[in-house]
One Martini backbone bead per residue (centre of mass of N, CA, C, O) as a GRO file, in nm:
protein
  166
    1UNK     BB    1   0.096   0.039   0.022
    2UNK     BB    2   0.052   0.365  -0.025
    3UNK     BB    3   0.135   0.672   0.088
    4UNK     BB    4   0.032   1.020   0.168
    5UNK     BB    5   0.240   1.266   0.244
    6UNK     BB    6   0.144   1.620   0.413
    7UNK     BB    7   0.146   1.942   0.354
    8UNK     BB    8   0.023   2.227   0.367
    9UNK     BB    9   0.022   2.258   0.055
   10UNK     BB   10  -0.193   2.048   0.042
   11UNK     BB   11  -0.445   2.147   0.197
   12UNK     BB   12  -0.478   2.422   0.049
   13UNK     BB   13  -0.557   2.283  -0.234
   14UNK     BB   14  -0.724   2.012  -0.130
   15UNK     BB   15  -0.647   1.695  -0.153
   16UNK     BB   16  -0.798   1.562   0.115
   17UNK     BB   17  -1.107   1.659   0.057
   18UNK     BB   18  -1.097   1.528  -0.272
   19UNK     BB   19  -1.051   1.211  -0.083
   20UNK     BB   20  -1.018   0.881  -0.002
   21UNK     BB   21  -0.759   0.842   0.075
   22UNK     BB   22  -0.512   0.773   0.281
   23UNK     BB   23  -0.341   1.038   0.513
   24UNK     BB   24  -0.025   1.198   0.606
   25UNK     BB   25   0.084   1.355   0.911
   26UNK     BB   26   0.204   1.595   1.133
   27UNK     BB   27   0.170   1.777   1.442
   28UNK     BB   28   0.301   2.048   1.283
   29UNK     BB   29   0.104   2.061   1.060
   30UNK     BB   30  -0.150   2.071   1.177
   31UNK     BB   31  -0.099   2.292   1.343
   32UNK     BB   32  -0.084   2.497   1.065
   33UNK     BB   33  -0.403   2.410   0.944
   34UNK     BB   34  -0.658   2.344   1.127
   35UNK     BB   35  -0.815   2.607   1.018
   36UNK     BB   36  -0.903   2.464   0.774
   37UNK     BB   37  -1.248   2.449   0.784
   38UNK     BB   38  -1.358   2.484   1.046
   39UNK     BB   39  -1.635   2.544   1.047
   40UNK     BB   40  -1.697   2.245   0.852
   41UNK     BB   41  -1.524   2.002   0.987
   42UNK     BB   42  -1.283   1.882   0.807
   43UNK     BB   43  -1.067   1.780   1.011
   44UNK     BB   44  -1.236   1.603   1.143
   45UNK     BB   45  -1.392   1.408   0.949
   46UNK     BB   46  -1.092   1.278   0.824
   47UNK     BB   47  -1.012   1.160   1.115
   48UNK     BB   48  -1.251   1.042   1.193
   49UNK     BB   49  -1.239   0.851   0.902
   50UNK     BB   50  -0.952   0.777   0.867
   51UNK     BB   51  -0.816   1.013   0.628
   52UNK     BB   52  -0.621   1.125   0.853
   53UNK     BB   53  -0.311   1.087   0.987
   54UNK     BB   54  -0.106   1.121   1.307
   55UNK     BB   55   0.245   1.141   1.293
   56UNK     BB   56   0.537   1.124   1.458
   57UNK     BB   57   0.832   1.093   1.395
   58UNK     BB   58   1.129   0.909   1.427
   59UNK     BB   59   1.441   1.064   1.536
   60UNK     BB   60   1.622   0.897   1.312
   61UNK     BB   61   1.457   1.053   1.106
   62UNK     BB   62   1.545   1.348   1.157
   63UNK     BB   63   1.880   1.300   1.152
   64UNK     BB   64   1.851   1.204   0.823
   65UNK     BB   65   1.765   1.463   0.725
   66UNK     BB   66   1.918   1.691   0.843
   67UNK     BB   67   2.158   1.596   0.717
   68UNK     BB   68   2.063   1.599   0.400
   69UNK     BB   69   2.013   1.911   0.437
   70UNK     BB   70   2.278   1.968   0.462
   71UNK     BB   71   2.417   1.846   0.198
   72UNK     BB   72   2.239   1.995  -0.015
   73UNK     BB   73   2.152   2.343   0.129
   74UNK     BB   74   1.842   2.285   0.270
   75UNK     BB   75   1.844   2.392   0.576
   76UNK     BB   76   1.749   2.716   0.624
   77UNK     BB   77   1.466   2.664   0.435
   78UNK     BB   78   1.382   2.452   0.690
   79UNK     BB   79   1.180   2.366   0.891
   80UNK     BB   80   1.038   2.189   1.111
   81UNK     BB   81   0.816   2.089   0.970
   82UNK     BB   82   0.949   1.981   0.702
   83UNK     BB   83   1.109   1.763   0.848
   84UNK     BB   84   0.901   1.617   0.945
   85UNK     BB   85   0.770   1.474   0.665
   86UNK     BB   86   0.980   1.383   0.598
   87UNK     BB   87   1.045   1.165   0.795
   88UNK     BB   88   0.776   1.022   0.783
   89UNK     BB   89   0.819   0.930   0.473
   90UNK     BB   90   1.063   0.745   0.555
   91UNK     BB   91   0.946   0.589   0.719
   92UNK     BB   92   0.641   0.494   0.542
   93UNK     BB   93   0.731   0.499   0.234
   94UNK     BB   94   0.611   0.769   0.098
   95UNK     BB   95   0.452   0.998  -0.043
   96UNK     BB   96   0.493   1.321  -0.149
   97UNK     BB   97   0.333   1.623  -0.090
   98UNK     BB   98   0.425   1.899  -0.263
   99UNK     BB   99   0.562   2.250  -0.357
  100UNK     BB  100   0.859   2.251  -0.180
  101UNK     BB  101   1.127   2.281  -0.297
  102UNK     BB  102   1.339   2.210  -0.103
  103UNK     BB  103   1.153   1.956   0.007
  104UNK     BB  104   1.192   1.814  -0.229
  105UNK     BB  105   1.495   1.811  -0.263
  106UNK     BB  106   1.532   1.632  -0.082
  107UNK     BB  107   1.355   1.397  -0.072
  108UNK     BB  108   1.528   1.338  -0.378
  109UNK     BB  109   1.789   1.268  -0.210
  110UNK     BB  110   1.596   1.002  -0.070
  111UNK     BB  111   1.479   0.838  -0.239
  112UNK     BB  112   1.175   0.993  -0.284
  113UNK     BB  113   0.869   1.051  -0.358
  114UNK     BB  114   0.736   1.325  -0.527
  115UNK     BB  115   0.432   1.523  -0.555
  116UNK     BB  116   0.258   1.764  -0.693
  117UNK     BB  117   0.016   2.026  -0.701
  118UNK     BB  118   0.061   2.249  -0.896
  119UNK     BB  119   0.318   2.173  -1.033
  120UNK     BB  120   0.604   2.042  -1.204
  121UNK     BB  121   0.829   2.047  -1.038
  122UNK     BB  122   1.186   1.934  -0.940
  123UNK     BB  123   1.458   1.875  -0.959
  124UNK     BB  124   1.773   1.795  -0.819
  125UNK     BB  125   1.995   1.957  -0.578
  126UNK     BB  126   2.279   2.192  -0.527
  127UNK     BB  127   2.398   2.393  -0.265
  128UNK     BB  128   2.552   2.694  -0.222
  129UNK     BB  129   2.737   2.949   0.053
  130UNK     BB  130   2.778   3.289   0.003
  131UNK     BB  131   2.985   3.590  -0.010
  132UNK     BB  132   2.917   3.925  -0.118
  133UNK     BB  133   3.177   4.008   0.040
  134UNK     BB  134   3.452   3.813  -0.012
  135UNK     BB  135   3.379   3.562  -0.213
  136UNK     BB  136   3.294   3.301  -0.044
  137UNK     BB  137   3.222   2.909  -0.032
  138UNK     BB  138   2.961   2.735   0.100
  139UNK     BB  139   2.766   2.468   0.277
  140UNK     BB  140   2.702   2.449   0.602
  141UNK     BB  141   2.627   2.787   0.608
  142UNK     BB  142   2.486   3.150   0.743
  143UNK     BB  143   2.758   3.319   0.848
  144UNK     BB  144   3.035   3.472   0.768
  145UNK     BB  145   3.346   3.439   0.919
  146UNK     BB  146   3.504   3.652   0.793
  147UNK     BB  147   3.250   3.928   0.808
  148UNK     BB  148   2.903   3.837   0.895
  149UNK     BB  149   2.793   3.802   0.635
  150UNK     BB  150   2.496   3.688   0.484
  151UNK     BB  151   2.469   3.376   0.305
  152UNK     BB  152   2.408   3.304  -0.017
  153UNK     BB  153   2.231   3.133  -0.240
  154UNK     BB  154   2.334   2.831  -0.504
  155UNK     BB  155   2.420   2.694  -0.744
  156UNK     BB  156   2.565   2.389  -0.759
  157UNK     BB  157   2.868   2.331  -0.965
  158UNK     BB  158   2.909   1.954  -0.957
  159UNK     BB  159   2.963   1.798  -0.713
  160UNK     BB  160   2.801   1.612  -0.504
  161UNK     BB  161   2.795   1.601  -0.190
  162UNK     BB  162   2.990   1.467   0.116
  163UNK     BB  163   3.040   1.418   0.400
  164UNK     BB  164   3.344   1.565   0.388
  165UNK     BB  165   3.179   1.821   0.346
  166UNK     BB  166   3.191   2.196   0.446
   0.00000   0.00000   0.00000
């Protein structure tokens, strides 16, 4: 059986609600979420009907993504809420929903499937990160150390990341 594992772009598309199929989120998404359709308490009869399934993923796998996503260089633009569905879905080996550049971009260094909602998705991709005061590139730091600036990110070109690279 496939799983759907649901980020909040999910939700906002409405995909849970146009759908009898299983679904799954983290408890951090759906507090993001779940004011949506509050009034005619959609978020609950999904739940109630067993279509929407709430699972904190298991801390291995959050330390899994972390690392991957350090590695890949989409550690800055991820949130908790982020880290977590990619996690579960990690966990769950299920299918990701989402429309998140950053989020699909790990999740597809983690050969997970990504299912995009609005968009036609995004191949994946290494970033690095430089500062525009001294022209130095980093990879998995977001201040730089030698001048102080705030360091902006763009595309890596060469070799993908590796355990060994800083």
């Amino acid at each position: 059986m496939v799983f759907r594992i649901l980020d909040a772009t999910s939700f906002y598309a409405g995909i849970p609600f146009s759908s009898q199929d299983i679904s799954y989120t983290t408890p951090l998404i759906f507090e993001e979420i779940k004011h949506i359709k509050k009034e005619q308490g959609a978020i609950d009869i999904l739940i109630e009907s067993n279509r929407l399934k709430i699972i904190d993923p298991e801390g291995t796998y959050i330390k899994t993504v972390l690392k991957k996503s350090q590695e890949t260089g989409d550690y800055q633009r991820l949130s908790k809420e982020d880290i977590s569905v990619i996690a579960l879905c990690l966990q769950l080996g299920g299918e990701l929903v989402t429309d998140d550049f950053s989020l699909s971009n790990v999740a597809k260094h983690m050969n997970l499937k990504v299912l995009p909602v609005m968009t036609k998705g995004a191949d994946k991709v290494n970033w690095t990160y430089f500062c525009s005061g001294c022209k130095t590139s980093f990879s998995k730091i977001s201040i730089c150390p030698i001048c102080g600036n705030k360091l902006r990110r763009r595309l890596h070109k060469g070799k993908s990341f590796s355990d060994s690279d800083t």
